[in-house]
C-alpha positions in Angstrom: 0.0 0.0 0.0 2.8 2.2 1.0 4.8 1.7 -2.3 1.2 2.5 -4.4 0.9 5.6 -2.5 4.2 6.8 -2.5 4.4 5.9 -6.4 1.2 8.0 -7.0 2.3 10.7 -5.3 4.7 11.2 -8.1 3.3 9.3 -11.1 -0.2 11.0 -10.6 0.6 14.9 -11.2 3.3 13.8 -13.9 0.4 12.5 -15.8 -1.9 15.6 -15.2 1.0 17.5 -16.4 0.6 15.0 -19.8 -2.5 14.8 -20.0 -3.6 18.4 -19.6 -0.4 19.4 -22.5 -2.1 16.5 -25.0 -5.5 17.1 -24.4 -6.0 20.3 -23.1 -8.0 22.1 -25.9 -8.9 24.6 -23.6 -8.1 26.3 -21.1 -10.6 24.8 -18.8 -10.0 21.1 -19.6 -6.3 21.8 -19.2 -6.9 23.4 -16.0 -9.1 20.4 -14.9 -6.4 18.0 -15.6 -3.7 19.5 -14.7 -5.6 20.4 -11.0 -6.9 16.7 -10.6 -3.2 15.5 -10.7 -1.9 17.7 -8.8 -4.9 16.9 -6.0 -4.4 13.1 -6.5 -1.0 13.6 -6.1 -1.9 15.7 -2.8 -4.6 13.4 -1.8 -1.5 10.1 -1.7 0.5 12.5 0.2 -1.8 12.7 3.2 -2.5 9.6 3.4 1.4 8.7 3.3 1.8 11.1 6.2 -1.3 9.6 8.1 0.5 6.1 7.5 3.6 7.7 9.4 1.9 9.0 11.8 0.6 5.3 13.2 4.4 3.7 12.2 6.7 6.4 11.9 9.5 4.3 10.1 11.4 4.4 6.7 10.5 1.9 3.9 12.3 1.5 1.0 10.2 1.5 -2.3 10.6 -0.4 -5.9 9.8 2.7 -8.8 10.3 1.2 -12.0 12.8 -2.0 -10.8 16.3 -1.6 -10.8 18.7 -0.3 -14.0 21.4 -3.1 -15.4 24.6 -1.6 -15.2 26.7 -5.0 -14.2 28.3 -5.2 -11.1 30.6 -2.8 -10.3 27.3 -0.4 -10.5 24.0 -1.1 -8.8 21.5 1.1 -9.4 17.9 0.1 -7.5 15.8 3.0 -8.9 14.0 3.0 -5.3 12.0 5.5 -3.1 12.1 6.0 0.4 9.4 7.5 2.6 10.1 8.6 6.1 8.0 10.7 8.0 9.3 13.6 7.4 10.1 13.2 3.7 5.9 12.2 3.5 5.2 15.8 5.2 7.5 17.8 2.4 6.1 16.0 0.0 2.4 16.4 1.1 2.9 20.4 1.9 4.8 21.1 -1.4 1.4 19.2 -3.5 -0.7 21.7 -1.5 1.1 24.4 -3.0 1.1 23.0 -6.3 -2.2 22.7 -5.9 -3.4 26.3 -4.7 -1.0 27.9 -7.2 -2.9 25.9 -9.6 -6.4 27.3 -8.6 -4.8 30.7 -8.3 -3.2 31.0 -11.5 -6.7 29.7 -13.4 -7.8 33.1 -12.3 -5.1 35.5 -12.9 -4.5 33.5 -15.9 -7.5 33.1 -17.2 -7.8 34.5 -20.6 -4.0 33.9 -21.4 -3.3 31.9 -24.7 -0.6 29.8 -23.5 -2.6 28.8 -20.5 -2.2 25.0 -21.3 1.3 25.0 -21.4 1.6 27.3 -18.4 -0.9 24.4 -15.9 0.9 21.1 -17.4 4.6 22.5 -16.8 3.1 23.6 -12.9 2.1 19.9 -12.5 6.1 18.0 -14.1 7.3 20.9 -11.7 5.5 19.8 -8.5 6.0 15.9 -9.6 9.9 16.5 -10.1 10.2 18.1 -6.9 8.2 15.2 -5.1 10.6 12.8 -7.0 13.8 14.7 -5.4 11.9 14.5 -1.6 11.3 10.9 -1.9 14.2 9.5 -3.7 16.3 7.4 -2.7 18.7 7.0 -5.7 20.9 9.5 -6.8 20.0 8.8 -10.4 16.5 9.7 -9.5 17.5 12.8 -7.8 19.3 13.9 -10.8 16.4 13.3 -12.7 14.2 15.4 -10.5 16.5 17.9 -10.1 16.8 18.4 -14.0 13.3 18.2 -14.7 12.7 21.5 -12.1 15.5 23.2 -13.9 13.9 22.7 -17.1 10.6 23.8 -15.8 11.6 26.8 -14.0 13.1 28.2 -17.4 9.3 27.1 -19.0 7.6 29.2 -16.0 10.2 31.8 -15.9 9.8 32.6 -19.9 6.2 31.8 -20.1 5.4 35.5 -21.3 8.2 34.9 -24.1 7.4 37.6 -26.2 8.6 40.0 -24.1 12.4 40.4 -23.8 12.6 40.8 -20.2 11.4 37.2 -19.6 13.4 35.7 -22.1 16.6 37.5 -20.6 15.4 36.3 -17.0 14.6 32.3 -18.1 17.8 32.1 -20.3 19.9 33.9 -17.3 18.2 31.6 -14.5 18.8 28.3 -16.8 22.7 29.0 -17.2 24.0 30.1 -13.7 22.1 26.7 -12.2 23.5 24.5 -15.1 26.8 26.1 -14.3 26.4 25.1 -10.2 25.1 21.8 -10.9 28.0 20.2 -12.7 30.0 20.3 -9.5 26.9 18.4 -8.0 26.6 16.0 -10.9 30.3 15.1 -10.3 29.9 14.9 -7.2 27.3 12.9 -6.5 28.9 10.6 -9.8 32.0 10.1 -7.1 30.3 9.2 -4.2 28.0 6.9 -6.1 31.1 5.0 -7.6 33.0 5.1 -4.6 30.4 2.9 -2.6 29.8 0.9 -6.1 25.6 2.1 -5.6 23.2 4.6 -6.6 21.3 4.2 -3.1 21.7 7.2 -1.2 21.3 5.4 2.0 23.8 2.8 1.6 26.0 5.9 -0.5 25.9 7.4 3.1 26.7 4.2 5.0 29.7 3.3 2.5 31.7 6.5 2.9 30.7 6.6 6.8 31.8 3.1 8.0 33.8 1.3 5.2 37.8 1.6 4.4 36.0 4.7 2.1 36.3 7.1 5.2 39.9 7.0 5.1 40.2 8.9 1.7 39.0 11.7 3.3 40.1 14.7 0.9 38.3 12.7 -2.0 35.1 13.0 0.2 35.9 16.3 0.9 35.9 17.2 -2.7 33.0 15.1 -3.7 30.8 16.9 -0.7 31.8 20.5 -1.4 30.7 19.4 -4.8 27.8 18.6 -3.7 27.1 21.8 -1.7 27.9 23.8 -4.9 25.4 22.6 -7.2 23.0 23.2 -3.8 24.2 26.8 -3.2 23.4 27.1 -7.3 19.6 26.1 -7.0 19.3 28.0 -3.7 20.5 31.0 -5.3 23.0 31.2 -2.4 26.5 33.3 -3.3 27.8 33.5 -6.0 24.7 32.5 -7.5 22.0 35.1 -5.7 21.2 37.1 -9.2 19.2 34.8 -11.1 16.7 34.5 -8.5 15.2 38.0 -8.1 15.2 38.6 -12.0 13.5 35.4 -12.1 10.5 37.9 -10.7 9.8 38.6 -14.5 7.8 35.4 -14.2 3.8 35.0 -13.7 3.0 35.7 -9.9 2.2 31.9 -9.8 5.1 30.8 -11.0 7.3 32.4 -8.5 5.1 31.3 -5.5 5.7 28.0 -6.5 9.4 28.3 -7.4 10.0 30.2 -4.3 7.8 28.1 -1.6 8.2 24.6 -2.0 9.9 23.5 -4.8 13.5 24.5 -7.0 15.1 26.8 -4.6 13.8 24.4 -1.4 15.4 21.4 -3.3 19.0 22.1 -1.7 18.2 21.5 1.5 16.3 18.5 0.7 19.0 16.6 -0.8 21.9 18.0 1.8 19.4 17.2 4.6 19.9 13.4 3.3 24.0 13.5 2.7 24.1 15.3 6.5 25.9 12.2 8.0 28.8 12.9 5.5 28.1 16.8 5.9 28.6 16.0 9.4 31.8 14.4 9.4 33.5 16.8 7.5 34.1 20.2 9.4 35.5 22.2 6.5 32.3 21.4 4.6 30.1 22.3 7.3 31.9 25.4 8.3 32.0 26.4 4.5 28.1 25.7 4.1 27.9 28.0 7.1 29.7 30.7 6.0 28.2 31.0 2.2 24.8 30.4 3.7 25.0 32.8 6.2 26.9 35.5 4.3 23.8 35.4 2.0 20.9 35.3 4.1 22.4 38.8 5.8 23.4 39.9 2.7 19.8 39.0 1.0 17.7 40.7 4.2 19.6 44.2 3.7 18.9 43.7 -0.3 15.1 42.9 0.8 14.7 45.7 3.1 16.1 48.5 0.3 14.0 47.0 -2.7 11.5 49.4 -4.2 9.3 46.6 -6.1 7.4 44.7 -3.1 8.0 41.3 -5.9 11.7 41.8 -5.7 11.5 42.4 -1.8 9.8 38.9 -1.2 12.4 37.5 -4.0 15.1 38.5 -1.9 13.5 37.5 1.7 13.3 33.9 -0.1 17.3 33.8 -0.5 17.6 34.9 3.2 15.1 32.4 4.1 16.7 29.5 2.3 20.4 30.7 3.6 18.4 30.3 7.0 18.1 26.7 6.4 21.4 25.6 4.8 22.8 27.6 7.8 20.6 25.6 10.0 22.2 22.7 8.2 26.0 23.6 8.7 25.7 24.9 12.4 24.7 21.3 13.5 26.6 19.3 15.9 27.7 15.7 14.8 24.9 13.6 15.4 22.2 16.0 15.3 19.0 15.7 12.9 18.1 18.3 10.1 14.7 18.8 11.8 14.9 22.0 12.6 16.0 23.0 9.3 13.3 21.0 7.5 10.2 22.2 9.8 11.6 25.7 8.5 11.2 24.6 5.2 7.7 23.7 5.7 6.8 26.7 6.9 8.5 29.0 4.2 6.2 27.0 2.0 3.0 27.9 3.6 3.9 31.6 4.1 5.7 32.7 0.9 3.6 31.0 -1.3 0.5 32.8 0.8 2.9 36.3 0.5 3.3 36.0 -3.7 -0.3 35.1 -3.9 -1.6 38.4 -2.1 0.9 40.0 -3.7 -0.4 38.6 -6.9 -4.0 39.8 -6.1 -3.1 43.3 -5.3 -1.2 44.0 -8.2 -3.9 43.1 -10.2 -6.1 45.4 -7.9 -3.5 48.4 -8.2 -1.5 47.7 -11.3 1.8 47.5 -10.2 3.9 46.3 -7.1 6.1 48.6 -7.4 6.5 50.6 -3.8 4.8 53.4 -5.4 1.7 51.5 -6.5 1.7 49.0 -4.0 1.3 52.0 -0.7 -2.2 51.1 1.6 -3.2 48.7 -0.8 -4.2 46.5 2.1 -6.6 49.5 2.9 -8.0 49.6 -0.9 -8.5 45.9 -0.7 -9.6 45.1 3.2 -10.1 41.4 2.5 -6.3 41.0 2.3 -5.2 42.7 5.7 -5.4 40.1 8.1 -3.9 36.9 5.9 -0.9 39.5 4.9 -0.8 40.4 8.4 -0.2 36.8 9.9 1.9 35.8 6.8 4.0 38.6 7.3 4.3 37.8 11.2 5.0 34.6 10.3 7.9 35.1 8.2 9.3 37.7 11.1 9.0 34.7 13.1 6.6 35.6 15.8 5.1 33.5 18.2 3.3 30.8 17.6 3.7 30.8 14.0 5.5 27.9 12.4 8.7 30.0 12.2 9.1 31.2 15.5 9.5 27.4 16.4 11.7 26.5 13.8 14.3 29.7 14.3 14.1 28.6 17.7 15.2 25.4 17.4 18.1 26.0 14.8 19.6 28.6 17.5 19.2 25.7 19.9 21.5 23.4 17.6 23.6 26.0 17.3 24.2 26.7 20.7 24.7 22.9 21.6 26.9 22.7 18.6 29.1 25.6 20.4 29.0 24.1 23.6 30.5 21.0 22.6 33.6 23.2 20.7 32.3 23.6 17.2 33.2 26.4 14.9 30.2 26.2 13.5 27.9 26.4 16.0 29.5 29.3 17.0 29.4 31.4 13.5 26.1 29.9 13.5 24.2 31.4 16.3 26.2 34.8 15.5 24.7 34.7 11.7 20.9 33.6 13.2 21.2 36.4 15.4 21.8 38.9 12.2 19.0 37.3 10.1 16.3 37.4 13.1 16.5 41.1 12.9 17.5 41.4 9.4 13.8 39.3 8.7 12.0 41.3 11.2 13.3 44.5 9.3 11.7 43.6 6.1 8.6 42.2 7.5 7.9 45.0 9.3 8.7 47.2 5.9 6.3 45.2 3.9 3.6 45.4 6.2 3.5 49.2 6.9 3.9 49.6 3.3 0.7 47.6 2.5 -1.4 48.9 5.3 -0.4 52.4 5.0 -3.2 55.4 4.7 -2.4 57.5 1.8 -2.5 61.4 2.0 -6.6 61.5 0.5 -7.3 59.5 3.8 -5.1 61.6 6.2 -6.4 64.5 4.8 -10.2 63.3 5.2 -9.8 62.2 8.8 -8.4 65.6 9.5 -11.1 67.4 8.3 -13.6 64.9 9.7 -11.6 65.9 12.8 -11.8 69.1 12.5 -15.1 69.6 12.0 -16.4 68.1 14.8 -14.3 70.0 17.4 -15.0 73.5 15.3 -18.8 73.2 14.5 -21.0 73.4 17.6 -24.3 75.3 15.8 -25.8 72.1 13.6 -29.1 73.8 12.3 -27.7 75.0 9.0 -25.6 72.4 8.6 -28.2 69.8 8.8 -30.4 71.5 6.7 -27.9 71.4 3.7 -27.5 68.0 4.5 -31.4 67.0 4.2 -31.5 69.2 1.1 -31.2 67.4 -2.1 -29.1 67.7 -4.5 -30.4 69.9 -8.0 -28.5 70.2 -11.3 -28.3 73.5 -13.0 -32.3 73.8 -14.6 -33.1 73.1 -10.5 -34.0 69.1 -10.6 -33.9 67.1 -8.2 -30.8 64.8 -8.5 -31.7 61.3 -8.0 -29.2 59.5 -5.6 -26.4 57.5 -6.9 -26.6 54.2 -5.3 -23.4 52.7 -3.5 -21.5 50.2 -5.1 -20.0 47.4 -2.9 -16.2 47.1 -3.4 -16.2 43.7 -4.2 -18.7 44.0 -7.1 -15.4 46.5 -8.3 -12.7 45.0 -7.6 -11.1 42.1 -8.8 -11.5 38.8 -6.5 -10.5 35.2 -6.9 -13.4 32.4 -6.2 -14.6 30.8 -3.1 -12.5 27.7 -3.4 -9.2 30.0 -4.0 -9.3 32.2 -1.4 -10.0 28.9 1.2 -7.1 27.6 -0.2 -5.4 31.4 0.6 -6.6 30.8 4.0 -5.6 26.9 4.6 -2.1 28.7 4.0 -2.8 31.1 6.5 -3.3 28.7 9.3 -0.6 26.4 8.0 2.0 29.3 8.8 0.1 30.3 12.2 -0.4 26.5 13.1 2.4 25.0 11.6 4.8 25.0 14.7 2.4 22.6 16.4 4.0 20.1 14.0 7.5 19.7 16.0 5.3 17.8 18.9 3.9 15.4 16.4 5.9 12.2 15.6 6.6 13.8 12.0 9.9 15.7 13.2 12.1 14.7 16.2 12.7 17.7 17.7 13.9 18.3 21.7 10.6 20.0 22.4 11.0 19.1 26.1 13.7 21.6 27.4 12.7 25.3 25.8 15.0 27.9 26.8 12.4 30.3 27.6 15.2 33.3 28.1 16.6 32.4 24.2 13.1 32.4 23.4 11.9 35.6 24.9 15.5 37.2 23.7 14.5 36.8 20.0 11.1 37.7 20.4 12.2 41.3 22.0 14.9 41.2 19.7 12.2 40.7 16.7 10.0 43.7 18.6 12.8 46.3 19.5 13.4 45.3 15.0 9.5 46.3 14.4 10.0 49.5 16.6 12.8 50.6 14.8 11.3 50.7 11.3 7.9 52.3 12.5 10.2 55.0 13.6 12.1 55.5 10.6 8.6 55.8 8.6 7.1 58.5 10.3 7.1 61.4 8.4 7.7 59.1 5.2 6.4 59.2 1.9 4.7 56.0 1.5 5.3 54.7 4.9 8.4 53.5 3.7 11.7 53.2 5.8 13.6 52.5 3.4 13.5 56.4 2.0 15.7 56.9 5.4 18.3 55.3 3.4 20.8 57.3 1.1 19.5 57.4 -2.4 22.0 55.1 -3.9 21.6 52.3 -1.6 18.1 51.7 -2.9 19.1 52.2 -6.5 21.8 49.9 -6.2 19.8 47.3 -4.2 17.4 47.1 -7.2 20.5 46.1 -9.7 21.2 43.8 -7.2 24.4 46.0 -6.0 26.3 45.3 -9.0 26.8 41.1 -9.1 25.4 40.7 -12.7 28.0 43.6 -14.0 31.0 41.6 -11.6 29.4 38.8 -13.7 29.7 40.1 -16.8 33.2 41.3 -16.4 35.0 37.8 -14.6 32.7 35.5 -16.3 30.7 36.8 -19.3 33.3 39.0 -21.4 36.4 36.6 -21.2 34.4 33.7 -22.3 33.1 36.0 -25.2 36.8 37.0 -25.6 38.0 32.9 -26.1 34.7 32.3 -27.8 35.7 34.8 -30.3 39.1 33.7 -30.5 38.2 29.7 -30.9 35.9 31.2 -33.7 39.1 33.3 -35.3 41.2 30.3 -35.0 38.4 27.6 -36.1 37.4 30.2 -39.5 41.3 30.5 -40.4 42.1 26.4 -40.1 38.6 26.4 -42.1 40.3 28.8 -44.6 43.9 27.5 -45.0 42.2 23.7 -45.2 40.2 25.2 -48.0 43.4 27.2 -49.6 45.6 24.4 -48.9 44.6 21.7 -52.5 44.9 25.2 -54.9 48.1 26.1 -53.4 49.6 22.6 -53.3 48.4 21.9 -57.1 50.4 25.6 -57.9 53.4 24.6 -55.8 53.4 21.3 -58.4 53.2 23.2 -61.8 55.8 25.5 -60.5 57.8 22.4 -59.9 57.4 21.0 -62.6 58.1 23.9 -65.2 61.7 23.6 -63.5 62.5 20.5 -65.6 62.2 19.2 -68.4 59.9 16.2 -69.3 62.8 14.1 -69.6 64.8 12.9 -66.7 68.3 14.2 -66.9 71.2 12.4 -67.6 73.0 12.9 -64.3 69.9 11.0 -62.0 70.1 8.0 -64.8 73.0 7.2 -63.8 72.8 7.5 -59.6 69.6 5.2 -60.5 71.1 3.1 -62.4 74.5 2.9 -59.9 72.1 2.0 -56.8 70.8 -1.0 -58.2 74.3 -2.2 -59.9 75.3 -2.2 -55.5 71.9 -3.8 -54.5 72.8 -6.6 -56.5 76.2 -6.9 -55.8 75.4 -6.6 -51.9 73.1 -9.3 -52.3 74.8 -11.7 -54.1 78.2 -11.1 -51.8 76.1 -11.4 -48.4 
């Protein structure tokens, strides 16, 4: 039963994905399909999760049988479902599927529809493939197929340059991190003579393997580079927020719970090698944590609100690799992984409202995007707790999960590890670093614009300076006459929703299931899904981050006062928000160290391959006039001087012969 479910779980919206590309006339059959297999995908999730919540234990799975390669090689082609593995899978097909109600709506009259719903569903399934794999070849299979789909979604508006740019730009910088990986995960397979990660793991652990210790060095901080790459982690952070160019949809679903979630995923299963390998782990910590501070100040200095949750998503995922890294030997990626579950539920939740707004206001550019909570009141309170959530308040999801990686962190210290060390300092950075941008967001969102201050003001006004009502309650019970002195008849109210632009019932449920997934979602560390030391809280950690996250909010409400668009950003010096925005210069550093010298060799291959071409071409003509030249030298008789050296050499062949 177990192996059906799990094989479902993946088979089920790969063939959606088919089905609704083949058959999908329309954009509402393709919709149907491609929804249906992403829901019976979801639907063999929960059902794997409720299995591991009676026996939480690990079972190895048959997929397809295993691959003949002799051997030296075996490759079983199997799954592996673990409780926790079960609950990734299960919360990234929930995404799937609300992105996939969502984007029939602010989709709904786009041509290329079809293509947009089937490449949603091979994403999800590719992703579900890399959470329950247990075979490298699998992973690798997984992991290309997201690659591949994240340029489809990324580009889907091909027609336009700026998408095209962003797809093509995305595609290259992750094919370029994952050949490290590919070698890597090549040598580790070879090295235990099996594609099962689990035994992969046991080999170089326990075996005569563990004493070739540099090779597993090499093989691992392969490994973590081809991870970094799809995390969009330094040096790879630029694709990501260009990547905004996409559909909303397509971003909540790269950015929750699939593509740039993957990393952790597949380091999470490697982490008893990552563990046994300081420089590894202190290098994870270090790239990761560089990043995440480095992505918060880029989030909190964006003036596109897109761009600003772009950004919060490379901090966020820095904040899990870190989480990662800073463990001590022995410890479990929990922590890390609960955090990934709860990015899910509150970024995706964050693009989506995003996604409605702009279609509400036209933009989300700062500028646009000012009180739109207020123009649209539906949306305060679900951007309200999502943003809470991702500032890590308590008792949302992500207050737990911060919580607990400082925890490892600080036991990882205790027992004399570099990395626990760097680790708690670098959680400490992006606690306030997250609160800052959170709080940014949210006063942005909800704040009044100048029409409204200036109403309440006079409303204000007007009820401390009038005092003698008569004659003003007269003109109010007067009506209204037009220039020939007729009555005006009374213009009706119109309700705000009949105006403005709304998703369906069944979409903005699914907005709210996300909702209390972020709010709810810390509940999930007492639940046999995640082991997690939920027994001894340090309550004085705890209450230290919350004022910490407080003292944050404070700070940013005070630096918006007085601000045009309640932003706090405009406290900062003009060119830090202009160069935030272009990314502070890393796709110029890339152009210049990566982009114009292989341009510069290209060019020169192309020189050298056009000139071989040309003298290759030259070379018969100039041979055949080399020849006539030649041969106007002599005559066309042979001269009388070689008859006779000819004639010489064979007069002393035969005499040598015949003497010998």
């Amino acid at each position: 039963m177990t192996a059906h479910l799990a094989q479902a779980a993946v088979a089920v919206p790969l063939l959606g994905a088919v089905l609704a590309f083949l058959l999908g006339r329309r954009n509402a059959g393709a919709y149907a399909l491609a929804a249906l297999g992403t829901l019976g995908g979801l639907v063999a999730a929960i059902l794997l999760v409720a299995q591991q919540l009676t026996t939480p234990v690990a079972q190895h799975l048959v997929t397809v049988g295993s691959l003949p390669l002799g051997p030296a090689l075996k490759a079983p082609l199997e799954l592996r479902v673990t409780p926790t593995g079960a609950l990734i899978a299960a919360v990234a097909l929930f995404v799937a599927t609300c992105v996939q109600m969502f984007a029939r709506w602010y989709l709904f009259s786009d041509p290329r529809y079809r293509s947009f719903a089937a490449t949603v569903s091979a994403f999800t399934a590719a992703m579900v493939l890399v959470v329950l794999s247990d075979d490298v070849l699998l992973t690798l299979v997984g992991w290309e197929v997201m690659a591949w789909c994240s340029y489809l979604l990324i580009g889907h508006e091909s027609n336009q340059p700026g998408p095209r740019r962003a797809a093509l730009k995305a595609f290259l910088v992750t094919r370029v991190a994952d050949a490290p990986l590919v070698v890597g995960l090549a040598g580790l397979a070879m090295g235990a003579r099996t594609t099962r990660i689990s035994e992969i793991v046991t080999a170089w652990s326990t075996s005569n393997l563990d004493a070739h210790g540099t090779l597993r060095l090499v093989l691992l901080l392969g490994l973590v580079c081809g991870v970094l790459g799809k995390s969009a982690q330094l040096p790879f952070t630029d694709w990501l927020p260009d990547a905004m160019e996409g559909p909303t949809p397509a971003s909540a679903l790269i950015h929750a719970a699939t593509m740039v979630a993957a990393g952790t995923v597949v380091l999470a299963q490697f982490l008893p090698l990552l563990a046994a390998e300081p420089t590894a782990r202190l290098t994870l910590v270090i790239v990761a944590g560089a990043t995440s501070v480095f992505a918060a100040v880029s989030a909190f200095a964006q003036v596109d609100i897109k761009r600003l949750l772009a950004w919060s998503t490379i901090s966020q995922v820095g904040l899990m690799l870190l989480g990662l890294g800073a463990l001590a030997p022995g410890e479990g990626a929990d922590a890390a992984l609960l955090h990934l579950v709860g990015h899910a539920f509150f970024k995706s939740l964050l693009f989506l409202l995003v996604g409605w707004l702009a279609v509400v206001v036209g933009s989300t550019l700062v500028t646009r995007m000012t009180g739109a909570t207020r123009r649209l009141p539906k949306t305060f309170v679900p951007v309200t707790l999502a943003l809470f959530t991702m500032a890590g308040l308590p008792p949302t999801v992500a207050f737990v999960s911060k919580d607990a990686m400082l925890e490892n962190a600080v036991r990882s210290q205790s027992d004399g590890h570099v990395e626990g060390l760097v680790g708690f300092i670098m959680l400490a950075l992006i606690i306030v670093g997250t609160a800052a941008y959170s709080a940014r967001a949210w006063l942005i969102l909800q704040h009044r614009t100048v029409l409204e201050r200036r109403g309440e003001r006079q409303v204000l006004t007007d009820s401390h300076t009038v005092r003698d009502v008569d004659i003003v309650e007269m003109l109010r019970s007067t009506p209204e006459v037009n220039e020939f002195g007729d009555e005006i008849d009374p213009i009706e109210e119109i309700e705000e929703d009949e105006v403005l632009p709304r998703p369906g019932v069944s979409v903005r449920l699914a907005l709210w299931l996300l909702v209390l997934g972020g709010v709810f979602g810390g509940l999930l560390a007492f639940t046999p899904l995640f082991d997690i030391d939920t027994s001894h809280l340090n309550l004085a950690m705890m209450g230290a981050s919350v004022l910490l996250i407080v003292a944050t909010g404070l700070v940013v409400r005070i630096m918006s006062l007085g601000q045009l668009y309640g932003d706090a950003a405009r406290r900062l010096p003009r060119h830090i928000p202009l160069a935030a925005s272009r990314g502070f210069g890393v796709e110029t550093l890339y152009r210049t160290l990566v982009t114009r010298p292989v341009l510069a060799l290209a060019r020169g291959v192309h020189r050298l391959d056009s000139g071989v071409d040309a003298a290759a071409t030259r070379a018969p003509g100039a041979l055949a006039r080399a020849g006539k030249a030649l041969d106007g030298v002599h005559g066309r008789r042979p001269a009388t001087g070689l008859s006779w050296v000819i004639v010489g050499v064979v007069i002393a062949s035969i005499l040598g012969v015949t003497l010998w």
